[in-house]
C-alpha positions in Angstrom: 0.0 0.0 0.0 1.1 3.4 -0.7 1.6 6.5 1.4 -0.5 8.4 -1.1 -3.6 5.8 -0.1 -2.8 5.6 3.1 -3.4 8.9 3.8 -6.3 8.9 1.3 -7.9 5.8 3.7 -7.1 7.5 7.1 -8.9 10.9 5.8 -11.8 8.6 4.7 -11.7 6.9 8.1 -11.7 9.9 10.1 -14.9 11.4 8.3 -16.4 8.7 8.6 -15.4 8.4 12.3 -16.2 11.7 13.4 -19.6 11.5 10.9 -20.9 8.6 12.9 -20.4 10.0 16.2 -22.9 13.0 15.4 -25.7 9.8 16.1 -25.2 9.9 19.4 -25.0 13.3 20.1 -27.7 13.8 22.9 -29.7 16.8 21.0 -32.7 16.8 23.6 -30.5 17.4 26.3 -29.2 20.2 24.0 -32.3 22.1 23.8 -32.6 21.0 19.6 -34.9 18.7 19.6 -34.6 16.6 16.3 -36.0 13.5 14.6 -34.1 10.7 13.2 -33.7 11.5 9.8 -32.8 15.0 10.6 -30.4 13.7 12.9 -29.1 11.8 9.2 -29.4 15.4 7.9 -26.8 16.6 10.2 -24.6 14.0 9.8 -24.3 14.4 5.9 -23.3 17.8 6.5 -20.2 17.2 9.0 -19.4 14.4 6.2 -19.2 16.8 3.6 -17.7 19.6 5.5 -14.8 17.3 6.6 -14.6 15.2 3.0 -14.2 19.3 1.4 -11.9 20.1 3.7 -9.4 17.0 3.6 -10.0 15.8 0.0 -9.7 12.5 -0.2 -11.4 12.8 -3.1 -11.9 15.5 -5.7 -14.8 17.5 -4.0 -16.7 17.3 -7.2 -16.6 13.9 -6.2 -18.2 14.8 -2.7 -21.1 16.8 -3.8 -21.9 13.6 -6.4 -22.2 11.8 -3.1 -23.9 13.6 -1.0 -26.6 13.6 -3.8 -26.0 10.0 -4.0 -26.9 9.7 -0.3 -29.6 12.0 -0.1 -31.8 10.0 -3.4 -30.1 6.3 -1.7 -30.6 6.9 2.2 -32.9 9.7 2.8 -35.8 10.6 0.1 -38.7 8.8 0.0 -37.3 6.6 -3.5 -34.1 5.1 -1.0 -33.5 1.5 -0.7 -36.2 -0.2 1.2 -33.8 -1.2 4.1 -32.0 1.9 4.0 -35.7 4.0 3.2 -36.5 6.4 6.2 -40.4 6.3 7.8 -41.9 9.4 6.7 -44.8 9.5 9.3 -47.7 12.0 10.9 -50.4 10.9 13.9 -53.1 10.2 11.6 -55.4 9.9 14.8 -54.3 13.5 15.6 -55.4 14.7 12.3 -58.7 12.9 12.6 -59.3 14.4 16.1 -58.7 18.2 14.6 -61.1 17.4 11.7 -63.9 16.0 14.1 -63.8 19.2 16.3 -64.0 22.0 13.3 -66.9 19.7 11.4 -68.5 18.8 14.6 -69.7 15.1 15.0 -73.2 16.0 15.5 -73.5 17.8 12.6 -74.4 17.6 9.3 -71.6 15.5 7.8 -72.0 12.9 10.5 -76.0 11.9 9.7 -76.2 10.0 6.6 -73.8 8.1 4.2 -71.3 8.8 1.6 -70.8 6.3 -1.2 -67.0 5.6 -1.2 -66.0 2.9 -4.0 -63.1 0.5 -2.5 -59.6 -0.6 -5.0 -61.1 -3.7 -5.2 -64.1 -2.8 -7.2 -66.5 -2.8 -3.8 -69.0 0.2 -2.3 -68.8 1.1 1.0 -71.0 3.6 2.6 -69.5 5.9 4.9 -70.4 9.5 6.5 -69.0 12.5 5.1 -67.0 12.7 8.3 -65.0 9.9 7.4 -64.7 10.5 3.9 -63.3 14.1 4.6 -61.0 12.2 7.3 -59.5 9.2 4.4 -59.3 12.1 1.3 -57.3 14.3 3.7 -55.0 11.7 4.8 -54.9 10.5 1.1 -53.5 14.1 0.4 -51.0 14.4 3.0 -49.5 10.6 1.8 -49.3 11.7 -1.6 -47.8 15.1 -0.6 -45.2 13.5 1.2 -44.7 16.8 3.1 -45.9 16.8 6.8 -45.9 20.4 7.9 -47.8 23.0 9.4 -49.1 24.5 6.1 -50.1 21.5 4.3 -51.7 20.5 7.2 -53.6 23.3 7.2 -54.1 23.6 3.2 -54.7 19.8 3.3 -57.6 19.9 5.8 -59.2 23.2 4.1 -59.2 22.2 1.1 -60.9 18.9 1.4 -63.3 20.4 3.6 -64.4 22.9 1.7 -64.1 20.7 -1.7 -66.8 18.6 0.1 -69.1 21.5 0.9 -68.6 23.0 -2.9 -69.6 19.3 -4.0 -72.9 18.8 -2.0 -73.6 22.2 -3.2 -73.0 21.3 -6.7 -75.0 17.9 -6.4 -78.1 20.0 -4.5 -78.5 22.9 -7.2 -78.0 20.1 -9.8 -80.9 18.2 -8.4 -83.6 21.7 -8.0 -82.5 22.0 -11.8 -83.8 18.8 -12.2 -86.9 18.9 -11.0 -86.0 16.7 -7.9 -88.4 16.7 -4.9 -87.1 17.7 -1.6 -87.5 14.3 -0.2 -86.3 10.9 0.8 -88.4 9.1 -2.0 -87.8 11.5 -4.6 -86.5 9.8 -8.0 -83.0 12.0 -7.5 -82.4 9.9 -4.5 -82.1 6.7 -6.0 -80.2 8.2 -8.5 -77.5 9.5 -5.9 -76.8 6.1 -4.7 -76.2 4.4 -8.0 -74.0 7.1 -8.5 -70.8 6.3 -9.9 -69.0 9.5 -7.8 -68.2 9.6 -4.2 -69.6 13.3 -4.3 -73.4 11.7 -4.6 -73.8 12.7 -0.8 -76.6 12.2 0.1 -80.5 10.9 0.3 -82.4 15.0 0.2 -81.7 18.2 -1.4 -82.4 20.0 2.2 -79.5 17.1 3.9 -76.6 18.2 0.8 -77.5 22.2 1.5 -77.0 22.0 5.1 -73.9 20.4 4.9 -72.3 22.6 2.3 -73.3 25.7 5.6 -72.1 23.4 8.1 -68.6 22.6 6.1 -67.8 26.3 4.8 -68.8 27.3 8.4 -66.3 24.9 9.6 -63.1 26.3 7.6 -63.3 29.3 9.2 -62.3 27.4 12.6 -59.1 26.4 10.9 -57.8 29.8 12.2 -58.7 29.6 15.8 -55.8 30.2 18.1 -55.9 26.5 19.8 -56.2 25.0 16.7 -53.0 26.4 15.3 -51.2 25.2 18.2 -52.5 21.7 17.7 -51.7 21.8 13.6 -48.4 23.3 14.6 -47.7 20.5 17.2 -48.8 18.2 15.0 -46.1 19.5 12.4 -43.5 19.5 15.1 -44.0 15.8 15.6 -44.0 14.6 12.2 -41.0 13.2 10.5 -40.3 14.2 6.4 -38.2 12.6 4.4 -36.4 14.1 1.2 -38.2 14.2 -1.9 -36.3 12.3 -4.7 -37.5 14.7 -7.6 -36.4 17.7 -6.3 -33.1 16.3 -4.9 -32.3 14.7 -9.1 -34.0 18.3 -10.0 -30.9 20.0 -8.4 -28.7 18.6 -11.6 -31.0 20.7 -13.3 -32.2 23.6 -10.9 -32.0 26.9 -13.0 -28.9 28.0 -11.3 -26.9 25.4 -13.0 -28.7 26.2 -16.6 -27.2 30.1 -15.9 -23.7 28.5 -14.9 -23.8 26.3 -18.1 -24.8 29.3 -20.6 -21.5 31.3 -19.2 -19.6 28.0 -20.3 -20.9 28.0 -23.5 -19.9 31.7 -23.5 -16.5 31.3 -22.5 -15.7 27.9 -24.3 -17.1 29.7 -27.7 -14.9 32.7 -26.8 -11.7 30.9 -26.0 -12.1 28.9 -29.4 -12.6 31.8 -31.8 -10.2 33.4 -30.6 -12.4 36.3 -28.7 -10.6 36.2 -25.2 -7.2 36.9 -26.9 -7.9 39.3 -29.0 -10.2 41.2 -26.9 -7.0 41.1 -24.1 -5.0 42.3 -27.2 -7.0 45.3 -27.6 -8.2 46.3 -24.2 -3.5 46.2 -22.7 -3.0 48.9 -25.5 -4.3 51.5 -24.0 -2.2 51.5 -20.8 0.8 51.7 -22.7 4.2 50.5 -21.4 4.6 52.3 -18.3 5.1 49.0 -15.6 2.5 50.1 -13.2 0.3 50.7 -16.0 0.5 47.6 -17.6 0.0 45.5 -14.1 -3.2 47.5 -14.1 -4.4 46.8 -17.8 -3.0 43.0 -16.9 -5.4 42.9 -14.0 -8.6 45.0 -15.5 -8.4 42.6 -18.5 -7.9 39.5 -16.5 -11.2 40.3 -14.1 -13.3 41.2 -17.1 -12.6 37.7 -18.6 -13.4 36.6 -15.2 -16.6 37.8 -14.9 -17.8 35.6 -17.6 -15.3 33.1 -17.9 -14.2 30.6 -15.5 -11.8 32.0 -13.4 -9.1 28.6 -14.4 -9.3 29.2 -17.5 -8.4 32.9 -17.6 -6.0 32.6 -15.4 -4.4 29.7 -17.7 -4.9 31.8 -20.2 -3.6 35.3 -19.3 -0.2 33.5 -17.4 0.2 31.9 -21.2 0.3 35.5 -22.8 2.8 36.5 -20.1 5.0 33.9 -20.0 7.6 35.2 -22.5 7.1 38.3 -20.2 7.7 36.7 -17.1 11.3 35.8 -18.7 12.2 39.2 -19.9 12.3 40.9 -16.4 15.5 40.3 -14.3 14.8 38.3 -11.3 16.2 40.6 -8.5 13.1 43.0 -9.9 10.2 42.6 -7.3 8.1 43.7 -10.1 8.4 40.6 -11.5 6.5 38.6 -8.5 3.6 41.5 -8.9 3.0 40.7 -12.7 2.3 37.6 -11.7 0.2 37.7 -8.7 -2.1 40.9 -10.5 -3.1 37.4 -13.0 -4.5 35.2 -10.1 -5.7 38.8 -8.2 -7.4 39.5 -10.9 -8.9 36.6 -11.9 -10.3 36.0 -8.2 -11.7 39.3 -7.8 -13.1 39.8 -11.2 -15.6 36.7 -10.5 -17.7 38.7 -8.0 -19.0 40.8 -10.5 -21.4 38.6 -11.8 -23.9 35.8 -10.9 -22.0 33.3 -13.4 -18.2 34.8 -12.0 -17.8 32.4 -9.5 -19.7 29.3 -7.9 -20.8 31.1 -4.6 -22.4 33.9 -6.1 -24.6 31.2 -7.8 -24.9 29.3 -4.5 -26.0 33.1 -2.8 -28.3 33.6 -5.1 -30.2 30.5 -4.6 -30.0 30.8 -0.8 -31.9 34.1 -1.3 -34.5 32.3 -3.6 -34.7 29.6 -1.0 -36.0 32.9 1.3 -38.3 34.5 -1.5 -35.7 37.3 -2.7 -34.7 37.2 -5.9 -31.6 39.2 -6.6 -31.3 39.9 -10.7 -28.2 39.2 -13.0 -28.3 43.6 -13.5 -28.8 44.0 -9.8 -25.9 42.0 -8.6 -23.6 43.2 -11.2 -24.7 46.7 -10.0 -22.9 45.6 -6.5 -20.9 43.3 -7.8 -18.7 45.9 -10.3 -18.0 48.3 -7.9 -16.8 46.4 -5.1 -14.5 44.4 -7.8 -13.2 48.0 -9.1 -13.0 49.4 -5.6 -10.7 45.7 -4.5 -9.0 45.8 -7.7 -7.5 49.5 -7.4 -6.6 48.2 -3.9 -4.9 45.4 -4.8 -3.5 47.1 -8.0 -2.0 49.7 -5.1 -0.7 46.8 -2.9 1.3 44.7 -5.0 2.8 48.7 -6.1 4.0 48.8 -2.7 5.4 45.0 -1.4 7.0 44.8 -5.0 8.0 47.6 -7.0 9.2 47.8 -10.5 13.3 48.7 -11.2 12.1 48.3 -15.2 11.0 51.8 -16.6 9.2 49.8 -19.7 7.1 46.9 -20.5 5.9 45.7 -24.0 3.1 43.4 -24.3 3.1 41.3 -27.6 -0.1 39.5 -28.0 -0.8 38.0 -31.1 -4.2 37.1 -33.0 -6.3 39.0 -35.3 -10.0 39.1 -34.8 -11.8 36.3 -37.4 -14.4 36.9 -39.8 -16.5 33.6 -40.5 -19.8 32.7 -40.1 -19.2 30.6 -36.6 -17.2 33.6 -35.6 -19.8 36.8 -36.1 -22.4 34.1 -34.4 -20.0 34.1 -31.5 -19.4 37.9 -31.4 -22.5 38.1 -31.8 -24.6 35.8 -29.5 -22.2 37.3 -26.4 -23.5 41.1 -27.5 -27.0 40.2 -27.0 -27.0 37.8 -23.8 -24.5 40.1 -21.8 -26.9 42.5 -22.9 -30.4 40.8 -22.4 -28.8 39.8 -18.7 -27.5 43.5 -17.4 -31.3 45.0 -18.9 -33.6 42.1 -17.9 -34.7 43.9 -14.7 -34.8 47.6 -16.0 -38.0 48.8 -16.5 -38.7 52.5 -17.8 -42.8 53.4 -17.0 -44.9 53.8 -20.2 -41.9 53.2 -22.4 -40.2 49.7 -21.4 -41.8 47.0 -19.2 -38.8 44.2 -19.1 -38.1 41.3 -21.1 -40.4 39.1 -19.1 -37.4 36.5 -18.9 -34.9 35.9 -16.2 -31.7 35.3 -15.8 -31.9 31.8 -15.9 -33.8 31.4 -18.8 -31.6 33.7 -21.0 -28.7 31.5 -20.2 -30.1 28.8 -22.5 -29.9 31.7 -25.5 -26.2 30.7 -26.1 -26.8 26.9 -25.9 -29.5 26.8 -27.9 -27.8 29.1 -30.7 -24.1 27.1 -30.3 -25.5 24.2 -30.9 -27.7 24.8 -33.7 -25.0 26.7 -35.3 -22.4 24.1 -34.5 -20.1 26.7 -32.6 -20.3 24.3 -29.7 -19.6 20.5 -31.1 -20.1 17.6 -29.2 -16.5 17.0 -28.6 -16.5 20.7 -26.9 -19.1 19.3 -24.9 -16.5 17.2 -23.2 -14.0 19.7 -22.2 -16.9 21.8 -20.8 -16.1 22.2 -16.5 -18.8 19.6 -15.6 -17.1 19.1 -12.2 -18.2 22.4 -11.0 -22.1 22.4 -11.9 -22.1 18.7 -10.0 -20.0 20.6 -7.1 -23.3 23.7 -7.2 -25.7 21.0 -7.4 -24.0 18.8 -4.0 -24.3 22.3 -2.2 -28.1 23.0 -3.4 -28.9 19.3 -2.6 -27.9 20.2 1.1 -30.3 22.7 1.0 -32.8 20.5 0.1 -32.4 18.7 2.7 -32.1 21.0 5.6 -35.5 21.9 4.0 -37.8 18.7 3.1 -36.8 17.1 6.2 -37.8 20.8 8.2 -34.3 20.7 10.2 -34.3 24.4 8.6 -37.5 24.9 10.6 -36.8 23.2 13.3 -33.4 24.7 14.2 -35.2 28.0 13.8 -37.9 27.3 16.2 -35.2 26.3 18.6 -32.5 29.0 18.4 -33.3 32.4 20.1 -32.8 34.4 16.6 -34.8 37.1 18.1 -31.9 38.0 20.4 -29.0 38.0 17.5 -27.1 41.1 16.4 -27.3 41.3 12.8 -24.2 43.1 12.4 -21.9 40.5 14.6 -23.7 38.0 12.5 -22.8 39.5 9.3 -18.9 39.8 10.6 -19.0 36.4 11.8 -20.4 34.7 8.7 -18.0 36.7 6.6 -14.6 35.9 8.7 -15.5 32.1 9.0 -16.0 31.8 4.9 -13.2 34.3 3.7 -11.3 31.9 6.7 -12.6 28.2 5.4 -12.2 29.4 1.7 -8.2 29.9 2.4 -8.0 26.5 3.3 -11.0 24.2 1.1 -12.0 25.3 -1.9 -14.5 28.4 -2.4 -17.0 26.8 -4.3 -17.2 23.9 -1.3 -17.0 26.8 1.2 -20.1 28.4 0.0 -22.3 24.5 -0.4 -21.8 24.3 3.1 -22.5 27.4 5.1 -24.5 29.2 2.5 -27.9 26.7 3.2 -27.1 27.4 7.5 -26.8 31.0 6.8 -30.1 31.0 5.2 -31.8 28.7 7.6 -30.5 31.5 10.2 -31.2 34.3 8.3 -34.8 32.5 7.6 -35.3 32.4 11.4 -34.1 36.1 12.1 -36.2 37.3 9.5 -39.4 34.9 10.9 -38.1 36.4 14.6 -38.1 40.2 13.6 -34.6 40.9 14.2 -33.8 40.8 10.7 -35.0 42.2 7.9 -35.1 41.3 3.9 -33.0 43.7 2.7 -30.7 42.5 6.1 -31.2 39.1 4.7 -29.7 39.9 1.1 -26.9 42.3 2.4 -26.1 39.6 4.3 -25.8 36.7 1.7 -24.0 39.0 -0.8 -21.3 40.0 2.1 -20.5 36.7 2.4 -20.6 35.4 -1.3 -18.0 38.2 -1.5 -15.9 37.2 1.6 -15.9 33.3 0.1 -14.0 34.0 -3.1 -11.4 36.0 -0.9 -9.2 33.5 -1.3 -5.9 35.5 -1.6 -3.4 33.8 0.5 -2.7 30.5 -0.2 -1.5 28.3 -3.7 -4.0 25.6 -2.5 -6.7 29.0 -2.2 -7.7 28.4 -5.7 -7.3 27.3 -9.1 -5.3 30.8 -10.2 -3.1 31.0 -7.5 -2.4 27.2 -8.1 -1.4 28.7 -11.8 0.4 32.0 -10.7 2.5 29.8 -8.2 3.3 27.0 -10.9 5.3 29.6 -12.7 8.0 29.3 -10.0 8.0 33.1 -10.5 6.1 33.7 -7.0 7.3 32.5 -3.5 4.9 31.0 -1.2 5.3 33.8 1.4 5.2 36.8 -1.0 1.4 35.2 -1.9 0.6 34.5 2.0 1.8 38.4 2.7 -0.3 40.6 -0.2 -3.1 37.5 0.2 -3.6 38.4 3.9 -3.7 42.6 3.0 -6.2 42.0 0.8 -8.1 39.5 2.3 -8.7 41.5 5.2 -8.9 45.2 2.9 -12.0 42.8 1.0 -13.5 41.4 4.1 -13.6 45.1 5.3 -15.2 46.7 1.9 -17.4 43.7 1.8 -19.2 44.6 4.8 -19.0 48.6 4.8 -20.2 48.2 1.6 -23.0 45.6 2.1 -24.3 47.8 5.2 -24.4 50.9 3.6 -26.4 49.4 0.7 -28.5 47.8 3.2 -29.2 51.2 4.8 -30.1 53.1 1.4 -32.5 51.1 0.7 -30.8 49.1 -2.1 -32.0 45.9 -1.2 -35.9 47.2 -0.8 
């Protein structure tokens, strides 16, 4: 055996280990009282928080798991020995329902025709049929909590009162005497429905009164507390569709569209030439052409993955890199303004980086929608303001001797048919995305369209076109959408199962400072993401941040706008990951070169991870406090 699997099977061992013993934590005694599969829901998290941070395994890799365990272990499709009991106290549903219809009224005088599975009748009172159809609902829901309880008894009840209604005005129209013997009474019990109620037109309108009459108990005060006892006691298990749906989920359709972009872009030749023409203008003044270096690099970044145009830009600079004499300092800043650059320009947009995606889901998880224009509007200036910053400190830690720096990047922009289709496809998206939301009154309503759905725009037109080939299809970064989708399928589960919910009920939120909340969240993921990778950072904590934001916001003590500052402060803080080779992709790349020592990184990483984690929050509380958010 070797030492590299040895320490790949003692990392496995210890997450395991370590996941196992969350079983038999005592929860109750902790004041979080949680169910067993919940219990199962915490576990998977302290599995994939510990298989991210030691990487046994490529974390791509974890996320596909964690999926894998959620459809396998945990939803209600698992493997029947493995299959957790979704279950409710049916007898405490039945006992809610008998007190708001009342057993001595209407619904509990005559008989309902019910036909059996086997073909048989049975005749039961409209009591009990309300009782079976509402447990029916709730088994076929699959979800057990407070507001399906609620929506599942109201509906059927007042289904049933619409029904004897219906079959009472249909009999008057009839002709049908208001009587036992009347001919419309035999003809209700050979009725083929289960809505044939009853034996007299007088019985079916008195118990369409008695039922609506009844909904409107649904509200008293004690009731609520039963229905929301009820809820507190159920167990819910993941849903299977929506946990396969997050392979799919319209995040991931956004993130694919900007790889369509990109890999269109880097194979016409649009990235290069664009970096050809956007370095001339700063000229050959050093400092000037660190600057154009890193403005260039963080545009690319904004749509492009941030490996690639990192790859990319430390291939144009290569020959560079050679042509500056080693004892010049400046040389180390040329090549950490690429990974800089590259790290920072990924805020800007929803498709930059994976957390921003992640972020943006969280706040869709909480019923705020934050648009592709409106988070570039935040996300562009905080990436200019960190830029100049950066641009400032790698000036100072290592200056130029050179007085001149020429740039020779080749290409020449093409003219085919595949080519304008590209130039032109990225036009209109970019453009359609940064407008969607603008809307001018009695001139210009919106597109209509989202984000989301404007990302499948440059898949549908590449591959019709035949820009985008099947064999580009493969060298597409798959790895990261499946990473996106193992964080959203976390989220699923803190919500299906109601540990979300739960943990909210139990946790004084009401008694939280907002602002120590904000600096916490954002120290702890601008602190993990230096270690594990962003991407990972942000599928963990992003789904606990909105389960606490969810319960501060339910408490009073936060607010939505809070709730959105909040989540875009720490999207921000996660792709702060300055300091370290291991940090990310494009340090990885800048620190390949041999060009930059470890500790020069670690020294301007830490600056500017603490100038960013600064400007982050400053700048997401002032925009919470103008009302930006509203």
């Amino acid at each position: 055996m070797t030492k590299e699997t040895k320490s790949i099977l003692t990392k496995v061992l210890i997450t395991l280990l370590i996941s196992a013993a969350v079983f038999f934590v005592p929860f109750e005694a902790l004041g979080v009282p949680v169910n067993s599969v919940q219990v199962s829901v915490i576990a998977l998290f302290v599995f994939a928080a510990l298989m991210w941070i030691l990487e046994p395994i490529p974390i791509w890799a974890t996320s596909v798991m964690v999926i894998a365990i959620c459809l396998l272990a945990l939803s209600n499709k698992a493997f029947n020995f493995l299959r957790p009991a979704a279950s409710y106290d049916k007898d405490a549903v039945c006992a809610i329902i008998q007190d708001v219809v009342g057993k001595d009224g209407a619904a509990n005088q005559q008989s309902v025709k019910d036909p059996q599975k086997d073909g048989s009748i049975k005749w039961i009172t409209p009591l009990e049929k309300i009782e079976k159809d509402v447990n029916e609902r709730l088994t076929k829901k699959g979800k057990f909590n407070e507001e399906e309880f609620y929506t599942s008894m109201n509906y059927v009840i007042l289904n049933t009162a619409n029904k004897a209604e219906a079959v009472a005005a249909k009999a008057l129209a009839e002709g049908a005497a208001d009587n036992p013997a009347a001919d419309y009474a035999a003809a209700a019990q050979q009725a083929d429905t289960p809505e044939a109620l009853a034996k007299n037109i007088s019985y079916q309108q008195q118990l369409a009164i008695d039922l609506k009459d009844a909904t409107t108990k649904l509200v008293d005060k004690d009731l609520q507390k039963r229905i929301k006892a009820l809820a507190t006691h159920s167990v819910n298990v993941m849903n299977s569709k929506n946990t396969m749906a997050t392979f799919a989920d319209p995040i991931i359709i956004l993130f694919l569209g900007g790889f369509f972009l990109a890999a269109a872009a880097t194979k016409y030749g649009l990235d290069q030439n664009l970096a050809r023409v956007l370095v001339r203008p700063f000229g050959t003044n050093p400092k000037l052409v660190m600057l154009g270096l890193m403005v260039v690099t963080a545009l690319f970044s904004m749509f492009m993955s941030n490996t690639a145009t990192a790859a990319m830009m430390i291939a144009i600079l290569t020959p560079v890199l050679k042509l500056i004499p080693g004892s010049d300092k400046g040389r180390i800043a040329i090549a950490l303004c690429i990974p800089l650059g590259a790290n920072i320009g990924g805020m800007g947009t929803p498709i930059g980086t994976p957390p921003n995606a992640v972020a943006i889901k969280t706040l869709q998880s909480l019923d705020l929608n934050v648009s592709f224009g409106k988070w570039m509007a935040i996300g562009v200036p905080y990436v200019i303001l960190l830029l100049f910053f950066a641009w400032l400190v790698l000036m100072w830690m290592f200056p130029f001797k050179i007085k001149e720096l020429k740039l020779d990047i080749g290409g020449v922009f093409r003219k085919d048919f595949h080519a304008l289709v590209v130039y032109a496809t990225f036009i209109v998206t970019i453009f359609l995305w940064v407008t969607a939301d603008i809307k001018i009154p009695g001139f210009f309503n919106g597109w209509g369209v989202d984000s989301n759905t404007i990302a499948i725009i440059p898949i549908a037109v590449f591959a019709v076109t035949g820009v985008i080939t099947a064999k580009d299809l493969k060298l597409l970064e798959w790895d990261v959408l499946w990473l996106v989708a193992g964080g959203f399928a976390l989220g699923v589960a803190l919500e299906e199962t109601q540990l979300a919910k739960d943990l909210i009920n139990a946790i004084p939120f009401a008694s939280w400072s907002f602002f120590a909340l904000m600096v916490g969240a954002c120290f702890i993921s601008m602190f993990a993401a230096t270690f594990m990778s962003n991407s990972a950072t942000a599928a963990l904590l992003m789904p606990i941040l909105g389960t606490v934001a969810g319960g501060m916001m339910h408490a009073g003590s936060m607010g939505a706008p809070d709730a959105a500052g909040l989540m875009v402060a720490v999207a921000f803080s996660t792709s702060l990951a300055f300091a370290l080779p291991i940090s990310t992709p494009p340090n990885a790349i800048a620190y390949a070169t041999g060009v930059v020592p470890q500790s020069c990184m670690a020294k301007s990483g830490v600056v500017l991870c603490l100038i960013g984690f600064a400007l982050a929050i400053v700048m997401s509380y002032m925009l919470i406090n103008i009302g930006f958010f509203s």
